[in-house]
C-alpha positions in Angstrom: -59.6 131.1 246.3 -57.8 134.3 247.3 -58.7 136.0 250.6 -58.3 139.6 251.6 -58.8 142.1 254.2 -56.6 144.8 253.6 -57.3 148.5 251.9 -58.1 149.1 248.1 -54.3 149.6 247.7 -53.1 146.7 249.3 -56.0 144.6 247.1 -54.7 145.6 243.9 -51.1 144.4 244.7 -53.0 141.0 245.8 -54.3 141.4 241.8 -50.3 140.8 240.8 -50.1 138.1 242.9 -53.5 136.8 241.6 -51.8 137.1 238.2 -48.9 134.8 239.0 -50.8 132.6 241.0 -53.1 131.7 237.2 -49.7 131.4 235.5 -47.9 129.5 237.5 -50.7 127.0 238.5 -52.2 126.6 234.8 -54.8 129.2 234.6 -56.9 128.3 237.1 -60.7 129.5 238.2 -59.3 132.5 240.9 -62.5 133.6 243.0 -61.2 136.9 245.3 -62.8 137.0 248.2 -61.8 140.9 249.9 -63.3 143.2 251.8 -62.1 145.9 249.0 -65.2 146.5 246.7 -62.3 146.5 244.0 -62.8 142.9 244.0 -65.6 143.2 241.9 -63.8 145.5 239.5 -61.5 142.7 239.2 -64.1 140.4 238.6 -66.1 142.5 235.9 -62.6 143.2 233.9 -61.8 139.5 233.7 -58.8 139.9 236.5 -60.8 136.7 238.7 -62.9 134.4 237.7 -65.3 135.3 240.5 -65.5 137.6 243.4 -67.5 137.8 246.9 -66.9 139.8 250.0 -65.5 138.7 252.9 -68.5 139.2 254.9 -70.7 138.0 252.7 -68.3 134.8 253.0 -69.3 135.3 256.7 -65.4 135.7 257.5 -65.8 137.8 260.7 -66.4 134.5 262.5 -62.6 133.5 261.2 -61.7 135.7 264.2 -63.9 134.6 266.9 -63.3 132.3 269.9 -63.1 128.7 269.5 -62.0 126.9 266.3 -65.4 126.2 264.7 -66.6 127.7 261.7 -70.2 127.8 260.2 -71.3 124.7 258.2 -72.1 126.9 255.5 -68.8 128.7 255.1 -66.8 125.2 255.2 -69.0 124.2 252.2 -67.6 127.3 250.3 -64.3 127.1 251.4 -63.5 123.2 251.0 -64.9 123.5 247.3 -61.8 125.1 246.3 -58.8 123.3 245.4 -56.5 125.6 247.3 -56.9 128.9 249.3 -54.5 131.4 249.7 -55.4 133.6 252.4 -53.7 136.8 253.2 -55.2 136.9 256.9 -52.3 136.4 258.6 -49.5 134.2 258.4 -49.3 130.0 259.6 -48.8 130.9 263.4 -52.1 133.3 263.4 -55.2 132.0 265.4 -57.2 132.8 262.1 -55.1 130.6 260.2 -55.3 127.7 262.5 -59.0 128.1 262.3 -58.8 127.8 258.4 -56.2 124.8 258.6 -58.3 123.0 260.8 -60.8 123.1 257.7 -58.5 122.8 255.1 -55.4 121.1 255.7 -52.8 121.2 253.1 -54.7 122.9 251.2 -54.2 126.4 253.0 -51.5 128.6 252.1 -51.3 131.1 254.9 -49.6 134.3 253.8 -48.7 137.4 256.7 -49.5 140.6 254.4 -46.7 142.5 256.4 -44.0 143.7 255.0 -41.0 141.8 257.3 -38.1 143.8 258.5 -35.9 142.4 255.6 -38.6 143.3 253.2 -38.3 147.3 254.6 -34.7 147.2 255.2 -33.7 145.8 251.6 -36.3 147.6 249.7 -38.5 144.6 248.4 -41.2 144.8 247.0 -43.9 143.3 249.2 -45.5 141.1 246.4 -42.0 139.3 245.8 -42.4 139.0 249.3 -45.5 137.2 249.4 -44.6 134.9 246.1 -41.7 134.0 248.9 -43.9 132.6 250.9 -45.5 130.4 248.3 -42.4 129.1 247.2 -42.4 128.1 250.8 -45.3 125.9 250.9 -43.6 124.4 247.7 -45.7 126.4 245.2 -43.2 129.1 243.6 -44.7 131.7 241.3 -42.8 134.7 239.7 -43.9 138.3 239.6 -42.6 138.4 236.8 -45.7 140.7 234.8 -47.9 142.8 236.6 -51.7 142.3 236.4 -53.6 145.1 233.8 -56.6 144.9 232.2 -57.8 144.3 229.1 -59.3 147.1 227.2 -59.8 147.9 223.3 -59.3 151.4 222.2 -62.8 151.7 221.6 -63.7 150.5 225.1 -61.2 153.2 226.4 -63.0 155.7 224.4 -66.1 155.2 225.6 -65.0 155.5 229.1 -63.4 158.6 228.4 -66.7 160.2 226.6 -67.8 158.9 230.5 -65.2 160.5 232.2 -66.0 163.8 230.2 -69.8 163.8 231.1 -68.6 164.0 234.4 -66.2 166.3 234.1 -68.4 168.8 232.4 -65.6 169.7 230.1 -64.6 169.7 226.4 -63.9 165.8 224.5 -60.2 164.9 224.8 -57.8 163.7 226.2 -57.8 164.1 230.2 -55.0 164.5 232.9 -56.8 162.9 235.9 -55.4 163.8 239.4 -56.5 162.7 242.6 -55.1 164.4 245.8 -55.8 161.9 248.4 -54.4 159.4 250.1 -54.8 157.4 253.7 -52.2 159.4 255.4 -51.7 163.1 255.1 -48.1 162.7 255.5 -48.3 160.4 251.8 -50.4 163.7 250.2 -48.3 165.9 248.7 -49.4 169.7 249.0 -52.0 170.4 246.8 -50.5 174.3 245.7 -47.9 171.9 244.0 -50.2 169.7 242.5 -52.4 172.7 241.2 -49.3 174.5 239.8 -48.4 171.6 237.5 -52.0 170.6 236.4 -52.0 174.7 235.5 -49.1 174.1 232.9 -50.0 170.7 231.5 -53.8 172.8 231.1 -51.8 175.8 229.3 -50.5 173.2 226.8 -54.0 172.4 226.0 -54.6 168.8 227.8 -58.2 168.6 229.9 -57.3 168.4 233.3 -59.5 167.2 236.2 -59.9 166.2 239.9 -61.2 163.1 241.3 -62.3 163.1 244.9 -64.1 160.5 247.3 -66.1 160.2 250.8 -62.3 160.3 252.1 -61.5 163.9 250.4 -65.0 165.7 251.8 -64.9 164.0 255.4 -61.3 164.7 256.2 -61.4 168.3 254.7 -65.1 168.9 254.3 -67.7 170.2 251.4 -65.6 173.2 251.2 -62.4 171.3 249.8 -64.4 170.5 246.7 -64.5 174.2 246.1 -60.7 175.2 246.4 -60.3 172.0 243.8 -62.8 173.8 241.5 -60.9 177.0 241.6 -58.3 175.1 239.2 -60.3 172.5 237.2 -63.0 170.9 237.2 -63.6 167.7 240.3 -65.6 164.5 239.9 -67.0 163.2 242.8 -67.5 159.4 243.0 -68.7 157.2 246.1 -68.1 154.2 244.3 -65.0 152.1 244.0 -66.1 150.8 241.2 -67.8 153.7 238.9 -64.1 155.5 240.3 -62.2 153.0 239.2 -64.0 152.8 235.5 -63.8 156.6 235.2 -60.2 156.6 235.8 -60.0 154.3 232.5 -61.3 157.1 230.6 -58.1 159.3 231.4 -55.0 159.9 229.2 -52.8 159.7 232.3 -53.4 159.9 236.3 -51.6 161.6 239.1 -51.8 160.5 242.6 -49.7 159.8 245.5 -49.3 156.9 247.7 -52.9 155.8 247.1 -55.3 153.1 246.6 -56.6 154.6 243.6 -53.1 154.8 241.8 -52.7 151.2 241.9 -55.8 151.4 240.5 -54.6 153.3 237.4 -51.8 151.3 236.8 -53.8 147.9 236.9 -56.4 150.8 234.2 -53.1 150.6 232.1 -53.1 154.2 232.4 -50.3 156.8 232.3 -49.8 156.7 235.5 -47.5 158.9 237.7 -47.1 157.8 241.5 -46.1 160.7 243.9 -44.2 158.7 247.3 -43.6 160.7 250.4 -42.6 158.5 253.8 -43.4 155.5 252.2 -40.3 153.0 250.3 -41.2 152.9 246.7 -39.6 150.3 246.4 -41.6 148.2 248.6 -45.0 150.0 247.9 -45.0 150.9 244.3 -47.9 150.5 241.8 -46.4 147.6 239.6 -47.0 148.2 235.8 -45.0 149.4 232.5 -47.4 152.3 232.1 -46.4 153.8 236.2 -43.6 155.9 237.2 -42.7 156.8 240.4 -41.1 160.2 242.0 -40.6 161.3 245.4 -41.5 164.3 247.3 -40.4 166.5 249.2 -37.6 167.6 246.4 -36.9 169.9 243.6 -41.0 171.2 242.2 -39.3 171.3 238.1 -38.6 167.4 238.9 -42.1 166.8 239.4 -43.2 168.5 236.7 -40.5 167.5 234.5 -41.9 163.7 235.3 -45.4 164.8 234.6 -44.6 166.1 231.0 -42.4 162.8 230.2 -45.6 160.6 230.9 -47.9 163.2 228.7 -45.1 162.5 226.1 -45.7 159.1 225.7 -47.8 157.5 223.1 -51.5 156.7 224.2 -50.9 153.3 222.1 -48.2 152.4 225.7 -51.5 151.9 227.6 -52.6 149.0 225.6 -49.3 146.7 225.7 -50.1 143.4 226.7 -53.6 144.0 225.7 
């Protein structure tokens, strides 16, 4: 069992560790246990075995005084073989609370990125496969997690993504503009510039917005989007995360959902602001990466490399 707390971002980079974890260790039965709905994603796309919640696993008493947990979370917990949780590192309280259930069998990973980590620019999930190797279990991020989808399959999601789009069959250029931070968006004039060009050289282009997007800028955001192209709105993790399959390529910044696409196996082009790539980075031969603020042709000059490559890329592996 894998447990995690963090963001929808942070989840799908515990998805690449996931994936190492079942090759190093002999394929075995990986239930996720997050607080990110995108566990379930995982699960439905064959990326776990199984997946559950973290409260539904009752894990807000991990925090609480005392050392004692429920009967009925031990039962769960001790009929795993080994649990990696990414609570907090050994010294934590919450991990002494697990270890006092588990024993050896815990592998307490710190999510943080360490100063080393930040200073030498590495990526955080090589960072937390070093703290395996610590507890004498090394696995190798050697090939990032993606799913496994036929051409068909990919086809029928975009026919999806159309529907919802209200636009023409095709091929789709999928951009979301959010991000956690405002700092990590880039400005959304640029954004709308370069979705105008790639639409002049006849690819569908579209928005996709969440609960984020409308309550930090309000109803009336959805209409500037609309001004340029056409804007799905999607509550769901889930139903986002399947529409996003359905797109030729995706452009986001430092985002949950662009770790997303790249795990899709979609073109995927991740903008980076403050934030290290290096450390950060959606992990995946069908992602590149470009900063911002810098020269606009440079971003757009990215953009039209990944529309240049073959659709076919998005399958390797598959």
């Amino acid at each position: 069992m894998v447990l995690h707390a963090g963001a929808l971002g942070d989840c799908a980079l515990a998805l690449h560790l996931v994936a190492a974890i079942r090759k190093a260790w002999g394929e075995p039965l990986v239930t996720l246990a997050a607080r990110s709905p995108l566990a379930q994603w995982a699960r439905k796309h064959g990326l776990v075995a199984d997946a559950c919640s973290l409260d539904q696993l009752g894990a807000h008493r991990f925090y609480g005084p005392g050392d004692d947990l429920p009967e009925e979370v031990l039962h769960v917990l001790r009929g795993f073989d080994r649990v990696v949780s990414l609570l907090g590192g050994p010294t934590e309280p919450v991990s002494a609370r697990l270890s006092a259930a588990l024993g050896d069998r815990l592998f307490a990973i710190d999510p943080r990125p360490t100063e080393a980590t930040l200073r030498e620019g590495v990526h955080i999930t090589r960072q937390w496969a070093g703290r395996l190797a610590d507890f004498g279990c090394p696995v190798h991020i050697e090939q990032s997690a993606q799913i496994k989808l036929t051409e068909p399959e990919r086809a029928s999601y975009n026919r999806r993504l159309v529907r919802r789009l209200g636009i023409s069959p095709g091929p789709i250029v999928l951009c979301h503009p959010g991000s956690g931070g405002l700092d990590k968006c880039c400005p959304i004039d640029v954004l709308k510039q370069h979705l105008s060009t790639v639409a002049s050289q006849g690819w569908n282009v579209g928005w996709i917005i969440g609960p984020d997007e409308v309550e930090r800028f309000g109803h009336s955001y959805t209409d500037r989007l609309k001004a340029s192209a056409s804007v799905v709105f999607e509550e769901s993790v889930e139903a986002a995360a399947d529409l996003i399959c359905g797109a030729h390529a995706y452009v986001g910044n430092d985002a949950g959902m662009t770790h997303v696409a790249a795990l899709a196996g979609v073109q995927t082009l991740a903008i980076f602001g403050p934030t290290d790539p290096r450390v950060w980075r959606p992990l995946g031969n069908t992602c590149g990466v470009i900063r911002f603020p810098g020269p606009q042709d440079s971003l757009q000059a990215a953009l039209l490399d990944l529309l240049a490559r073959p659709a076919s890329a998005r399958l390797a592996g598959a």
